[in-house]
NUTOR-453167 format. One record per residue (C-alpha): x, y, z; chain. Coordinates in nm, 3 decimals. Example, Ala and Ser with C-alpha at 12.3 -4.5 7.8 and 13.67 -1.06 7.14 Angstrom:
2
<pt <1.230,-0.450,0.780>,"A">,
<pt <1.367,-0.106,0.714>,"A">,
END
This chain:
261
<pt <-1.029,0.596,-0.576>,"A">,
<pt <-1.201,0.592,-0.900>,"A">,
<pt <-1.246,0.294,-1.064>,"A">,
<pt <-1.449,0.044,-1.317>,"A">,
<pt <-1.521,-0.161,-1.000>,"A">,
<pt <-1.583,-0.088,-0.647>,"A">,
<pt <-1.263,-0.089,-0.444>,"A">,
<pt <-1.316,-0.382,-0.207>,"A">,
<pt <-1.176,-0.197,0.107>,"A">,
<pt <-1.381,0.106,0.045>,"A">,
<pt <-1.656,0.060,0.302>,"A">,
<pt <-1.499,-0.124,0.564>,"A">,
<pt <-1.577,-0.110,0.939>,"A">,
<pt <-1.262,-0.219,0.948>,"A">,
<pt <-1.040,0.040,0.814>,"A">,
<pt <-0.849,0.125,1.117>,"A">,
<pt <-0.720,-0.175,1.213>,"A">,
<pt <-0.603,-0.283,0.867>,"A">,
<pt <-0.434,0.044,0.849>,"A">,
<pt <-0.289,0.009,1.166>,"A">,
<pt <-0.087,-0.323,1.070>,"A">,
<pt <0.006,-0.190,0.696>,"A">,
<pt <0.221,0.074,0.903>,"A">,
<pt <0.347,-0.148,1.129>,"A">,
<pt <0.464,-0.417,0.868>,"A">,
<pt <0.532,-0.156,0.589>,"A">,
<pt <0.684,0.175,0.766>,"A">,
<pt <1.016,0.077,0.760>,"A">,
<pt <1.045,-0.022,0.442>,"A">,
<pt <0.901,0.312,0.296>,"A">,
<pt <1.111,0.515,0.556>,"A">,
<pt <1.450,0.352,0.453>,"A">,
<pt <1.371,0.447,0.075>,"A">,
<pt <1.328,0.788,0.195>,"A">,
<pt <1.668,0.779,0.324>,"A">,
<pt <1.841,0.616,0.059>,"A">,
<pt <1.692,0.921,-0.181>,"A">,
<pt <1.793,1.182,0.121>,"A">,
<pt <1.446,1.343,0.200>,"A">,
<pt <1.594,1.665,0.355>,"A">,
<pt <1.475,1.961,0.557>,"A">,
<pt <1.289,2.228,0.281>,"A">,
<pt <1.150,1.958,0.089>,"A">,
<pt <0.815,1.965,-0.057>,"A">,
<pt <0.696,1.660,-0.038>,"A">,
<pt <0.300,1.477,-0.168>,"A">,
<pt <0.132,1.207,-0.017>,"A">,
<pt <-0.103,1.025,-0.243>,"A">,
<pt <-0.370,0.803,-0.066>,"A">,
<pt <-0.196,0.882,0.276>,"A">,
<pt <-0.455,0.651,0.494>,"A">,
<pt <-0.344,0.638,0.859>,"A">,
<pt <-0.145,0.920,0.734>,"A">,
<pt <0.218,0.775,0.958>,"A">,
<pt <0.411,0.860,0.645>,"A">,
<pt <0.282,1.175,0.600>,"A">,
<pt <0.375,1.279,0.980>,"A">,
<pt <0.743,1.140,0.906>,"A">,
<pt <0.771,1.324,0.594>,"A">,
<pt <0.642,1.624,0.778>,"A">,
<pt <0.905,1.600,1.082>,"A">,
<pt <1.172,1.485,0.855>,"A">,
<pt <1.133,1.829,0.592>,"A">,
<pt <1.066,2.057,0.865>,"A">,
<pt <0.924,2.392,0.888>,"A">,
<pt <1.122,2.534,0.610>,"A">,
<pt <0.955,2.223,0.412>,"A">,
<pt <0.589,2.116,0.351>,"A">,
<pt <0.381,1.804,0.272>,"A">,
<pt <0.007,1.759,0.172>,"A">,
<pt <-0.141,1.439,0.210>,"A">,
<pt <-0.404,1.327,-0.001>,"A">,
<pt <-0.703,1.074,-0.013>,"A">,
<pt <-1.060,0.996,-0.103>,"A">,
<pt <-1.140,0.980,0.279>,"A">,
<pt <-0.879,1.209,0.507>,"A">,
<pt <-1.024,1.188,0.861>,"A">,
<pt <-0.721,0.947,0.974>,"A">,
<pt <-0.476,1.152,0.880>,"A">,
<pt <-0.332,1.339,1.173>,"A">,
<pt <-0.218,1.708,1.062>,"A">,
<pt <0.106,1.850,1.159>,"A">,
<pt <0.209,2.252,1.083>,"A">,
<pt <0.369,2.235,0.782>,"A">,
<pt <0.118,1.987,0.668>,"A">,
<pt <-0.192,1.999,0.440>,"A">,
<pt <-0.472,1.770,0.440>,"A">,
<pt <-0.683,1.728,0.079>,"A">,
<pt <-0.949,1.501,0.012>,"A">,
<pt <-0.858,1.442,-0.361>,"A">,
<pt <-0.855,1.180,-0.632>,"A">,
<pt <-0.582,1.152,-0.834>,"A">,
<pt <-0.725,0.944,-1.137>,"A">,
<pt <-0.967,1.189,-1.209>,"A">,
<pt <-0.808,1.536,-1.071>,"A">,
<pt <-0.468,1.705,-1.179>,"A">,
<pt <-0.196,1.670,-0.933>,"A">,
<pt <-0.218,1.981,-0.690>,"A">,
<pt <0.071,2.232,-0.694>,"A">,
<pt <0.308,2.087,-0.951>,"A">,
<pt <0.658,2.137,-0.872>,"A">,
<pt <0.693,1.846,-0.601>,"A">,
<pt <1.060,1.702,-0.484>,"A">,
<pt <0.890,1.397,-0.375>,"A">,
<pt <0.614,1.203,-0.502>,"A">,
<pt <0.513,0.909,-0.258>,"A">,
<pt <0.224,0.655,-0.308>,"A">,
<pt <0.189,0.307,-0.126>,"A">,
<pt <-0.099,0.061,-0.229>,"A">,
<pt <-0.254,0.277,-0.472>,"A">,
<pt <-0.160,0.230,-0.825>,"A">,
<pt <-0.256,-0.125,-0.845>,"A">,
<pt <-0.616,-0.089,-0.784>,"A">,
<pt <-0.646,0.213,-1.023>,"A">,
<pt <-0.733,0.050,-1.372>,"A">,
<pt <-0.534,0.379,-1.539>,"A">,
<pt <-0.249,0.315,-1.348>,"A">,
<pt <-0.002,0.394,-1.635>,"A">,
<pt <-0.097,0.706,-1.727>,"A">,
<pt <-0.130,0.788,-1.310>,"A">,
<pt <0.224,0.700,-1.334>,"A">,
<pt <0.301,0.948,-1.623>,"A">,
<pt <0.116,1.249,-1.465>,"A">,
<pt <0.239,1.196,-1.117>,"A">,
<pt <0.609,1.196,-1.318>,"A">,
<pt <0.555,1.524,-1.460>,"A">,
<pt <0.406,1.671,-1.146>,"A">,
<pt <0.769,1.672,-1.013>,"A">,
<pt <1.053,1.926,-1.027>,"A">,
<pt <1.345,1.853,-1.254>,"A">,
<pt <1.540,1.615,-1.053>,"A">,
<pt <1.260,1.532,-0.823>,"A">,
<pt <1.169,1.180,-0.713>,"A">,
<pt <0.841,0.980,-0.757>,"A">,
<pt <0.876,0.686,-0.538>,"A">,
<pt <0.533,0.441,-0.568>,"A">,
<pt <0.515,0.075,-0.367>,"A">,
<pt <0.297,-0.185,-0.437>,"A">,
<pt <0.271,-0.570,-0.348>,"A">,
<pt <0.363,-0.855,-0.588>,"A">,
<pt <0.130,-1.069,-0.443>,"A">,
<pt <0.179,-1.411,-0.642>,"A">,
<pt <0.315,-1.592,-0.325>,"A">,
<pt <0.282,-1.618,0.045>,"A">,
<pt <0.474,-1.897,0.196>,"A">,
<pt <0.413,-2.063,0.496>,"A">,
<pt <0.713,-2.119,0.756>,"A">,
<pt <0.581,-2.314,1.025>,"A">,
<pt <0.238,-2.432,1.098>,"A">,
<pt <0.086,-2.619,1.379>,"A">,
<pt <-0.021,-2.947,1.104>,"A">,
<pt <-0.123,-2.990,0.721>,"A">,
<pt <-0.430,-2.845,0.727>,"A">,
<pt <-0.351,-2.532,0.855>,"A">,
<pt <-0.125,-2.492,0.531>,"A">,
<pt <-0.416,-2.538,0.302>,"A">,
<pt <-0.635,-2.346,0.520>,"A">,
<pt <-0.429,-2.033,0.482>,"A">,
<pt <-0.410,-2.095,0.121>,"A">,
<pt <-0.759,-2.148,0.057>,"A">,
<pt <-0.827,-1.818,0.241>,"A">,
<pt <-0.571,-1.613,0.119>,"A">,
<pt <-0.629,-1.714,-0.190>,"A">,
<pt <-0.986,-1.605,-0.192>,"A">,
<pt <-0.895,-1.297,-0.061>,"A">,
<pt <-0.659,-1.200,-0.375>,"A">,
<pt <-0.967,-1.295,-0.594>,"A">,
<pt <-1.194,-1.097,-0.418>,"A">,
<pt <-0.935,-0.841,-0.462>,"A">,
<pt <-0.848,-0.922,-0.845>,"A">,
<pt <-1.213,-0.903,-0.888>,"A">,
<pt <-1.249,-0.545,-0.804>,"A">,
<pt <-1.022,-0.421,-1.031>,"A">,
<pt <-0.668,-0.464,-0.866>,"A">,
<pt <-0.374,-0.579,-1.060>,"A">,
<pt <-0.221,-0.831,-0.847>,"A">,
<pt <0.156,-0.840,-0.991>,"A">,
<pt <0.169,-0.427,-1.032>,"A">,
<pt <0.437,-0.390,-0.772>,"A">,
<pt <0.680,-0.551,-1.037>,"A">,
<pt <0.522,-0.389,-1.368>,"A">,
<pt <0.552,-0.039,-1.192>,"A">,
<pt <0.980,-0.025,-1.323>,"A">,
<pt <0.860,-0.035,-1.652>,"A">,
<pt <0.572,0.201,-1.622>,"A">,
<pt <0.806,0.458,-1.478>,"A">,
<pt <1.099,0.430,-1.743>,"A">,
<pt <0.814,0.455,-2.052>,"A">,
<pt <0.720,0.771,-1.859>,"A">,
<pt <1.037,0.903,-1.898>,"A">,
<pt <1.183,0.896,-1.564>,"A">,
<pt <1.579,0.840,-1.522>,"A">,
<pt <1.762,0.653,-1.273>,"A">,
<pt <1.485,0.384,-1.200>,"A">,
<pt <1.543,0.159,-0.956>,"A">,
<pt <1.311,-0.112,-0.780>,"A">,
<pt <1.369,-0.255,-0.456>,"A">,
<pt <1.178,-0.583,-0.341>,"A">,
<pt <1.115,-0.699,0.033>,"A">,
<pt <0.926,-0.945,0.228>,"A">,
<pt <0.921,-1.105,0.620>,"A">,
<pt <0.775,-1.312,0.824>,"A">,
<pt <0.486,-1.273,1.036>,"A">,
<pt <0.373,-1.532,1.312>,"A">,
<pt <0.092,-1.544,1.439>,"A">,
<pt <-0.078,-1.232,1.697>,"A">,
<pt <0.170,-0.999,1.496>,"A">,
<pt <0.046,-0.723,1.239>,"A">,
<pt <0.107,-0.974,0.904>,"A">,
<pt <-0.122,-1.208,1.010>,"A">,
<pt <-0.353,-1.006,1.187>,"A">,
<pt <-0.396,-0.802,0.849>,"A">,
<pt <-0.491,-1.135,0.675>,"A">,
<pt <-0.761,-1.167,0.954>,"A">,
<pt <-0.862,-0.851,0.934>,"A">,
<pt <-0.905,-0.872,0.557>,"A">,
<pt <-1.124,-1.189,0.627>,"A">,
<pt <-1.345,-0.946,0.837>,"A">,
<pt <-1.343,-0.686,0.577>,"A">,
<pt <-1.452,-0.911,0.274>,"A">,
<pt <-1.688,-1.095,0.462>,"A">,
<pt <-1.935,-1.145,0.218>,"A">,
<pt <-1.792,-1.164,-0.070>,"A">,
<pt <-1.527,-1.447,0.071>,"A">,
<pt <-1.877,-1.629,0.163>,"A">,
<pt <-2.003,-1.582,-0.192>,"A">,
<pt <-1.717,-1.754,-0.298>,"A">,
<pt <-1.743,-2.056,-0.064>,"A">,
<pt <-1.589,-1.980,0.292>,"A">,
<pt <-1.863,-2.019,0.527>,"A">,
<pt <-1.838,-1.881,0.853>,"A">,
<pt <-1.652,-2.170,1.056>,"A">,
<pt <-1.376,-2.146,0.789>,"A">,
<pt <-1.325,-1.730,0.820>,"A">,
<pt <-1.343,-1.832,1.219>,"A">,
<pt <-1.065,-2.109,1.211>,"A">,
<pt <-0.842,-1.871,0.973>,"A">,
<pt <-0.897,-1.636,1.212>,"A">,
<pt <-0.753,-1.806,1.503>,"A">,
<pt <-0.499,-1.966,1.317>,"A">,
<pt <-0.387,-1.596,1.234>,"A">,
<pt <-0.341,-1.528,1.644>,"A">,
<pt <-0.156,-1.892,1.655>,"A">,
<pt <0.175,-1.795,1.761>,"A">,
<pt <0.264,-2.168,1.624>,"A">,
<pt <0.182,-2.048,1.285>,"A">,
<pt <0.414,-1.816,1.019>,"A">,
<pt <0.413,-1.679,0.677>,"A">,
<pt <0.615,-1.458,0.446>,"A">,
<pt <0.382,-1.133,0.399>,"A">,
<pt <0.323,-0.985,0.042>,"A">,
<pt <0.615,-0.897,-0.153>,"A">,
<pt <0.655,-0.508,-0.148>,"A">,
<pt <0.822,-0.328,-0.441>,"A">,
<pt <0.923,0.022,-0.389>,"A">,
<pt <1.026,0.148,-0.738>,"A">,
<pt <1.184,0.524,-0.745>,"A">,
<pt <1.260,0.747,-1.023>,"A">,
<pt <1.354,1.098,-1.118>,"A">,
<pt <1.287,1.301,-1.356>,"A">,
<pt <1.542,1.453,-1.594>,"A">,
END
């Protein structure tokens, strides 16, 4: 991704494994949007920043060989290929939209850490075929409650850290609340039938939610130690993230569709 600041994840020894739980916590809730819209067989379908590349292969299987799908991102070696698939290393701030024409447009924790997010919005709206849908998904991040913990100061431990993260985050050029702003970035592009959907769970811990906060802690490293979590800390969140005595509501997702006229 292009942006005015680095993109805090864009280095990361880690990328697998936080890629690994995104899918597992946020498949489902991509894949039932899908079928609300009714993805079909012969649909061409795009992928921006496709990551692991899991929705990509559904999108493949689901529009079969009559259909196709290219997935798109900055890096592309996780993204498994499948026959009626194409893989492109492409950026869509700076580059136009490849093939215009699209029945689906599909982008999941992308937007918000573009800084021209709006106007991404706008092109990837008139990359679509009339009647075409442009389904993006982003976090409202401005609350993660805890269920159950094992005493007090696991509470404020989790919010200390988590908190850091989302700085560390806002810091590099993310927009923290995007998931919710993205309705009204679609309808001043123009699209009809706008919709937004938002959905959350809860993750103990040892399961993908709170093993992506731990892996985040692992990611941002040293910038969560510039800002005053020292080593024991990131250790104790750490285990208190595989503490099965432990649970927290994950990140809100928003999945906002529209179509164009």
């Amino acid at each position: 991704m292009t942006t005015t600041t680095p993109y805090a994840f864009h280095t990361s020894t880690y990328i697998r494994q936080q890629m690994d739980h995104l899918q597992h916590c946020l498949d489902p809730i991509t894949t039932e949007q899908f079928e609300q819209i009714g993805v079909a067989p012969g649909w061409r379908c795009l992928e921006v920043g496709a990551g692991g590349g899991s929705i990509a292969g559904w999108l493949a299987e689901r529009v079969g060989p009559q259909g196709h799908v290219t997935a798109t991102d900055l890096r592309t070696q996780y993204i498994r290929s499948a026959p009626n698939m194409r893989i492109l290393e492409h950026n869509v701030s700076a580059e136009p939209i490849p093939d215009p024409g699209w029945d689906l447009i599909h982008a999941r924790l992308v937007l918000q850490h573009l800084p021209d997010r709006r106007r991404v919005v706008a092109k990837l709206g008139q990359a679509l075929r009339p009647g075409g849908w442009l389904v993006l998904e982003d976090f409202d991040c401005r609350r993660l409650p805890v269920v159950t913990a094992p005493d007090h100061a696991s509470v404020a431990l989790f919010g200390r850290v988590t908190e850091a993260i989302l700085g560390v985050l806002e810091g590099s050029g993310a927009d923290l609340v995007w998931g919710i702003d993205t309705y009204s970035a679609m309808t001043d592009a123009g699209l009809a039938e706008v919709s937004a959907h938002a959905q959350t769970s809860t993750w103990c811990g040892d399961t993908a939610g709170c093993l992506l906060h731990a892996v985040n802690t692992l990611q941002l490293a040293e910038p969560l130690e510039a800002a005053g979590l020292d080593e024991p800390t990131l250790d104790r969140f750490r285990a208190l993230m595989h503490d099965q005595r432990f649970a927290a509501q994950f990140y809100l997702m928003v999945s906002t569709r529209g179509r164009r006229g």
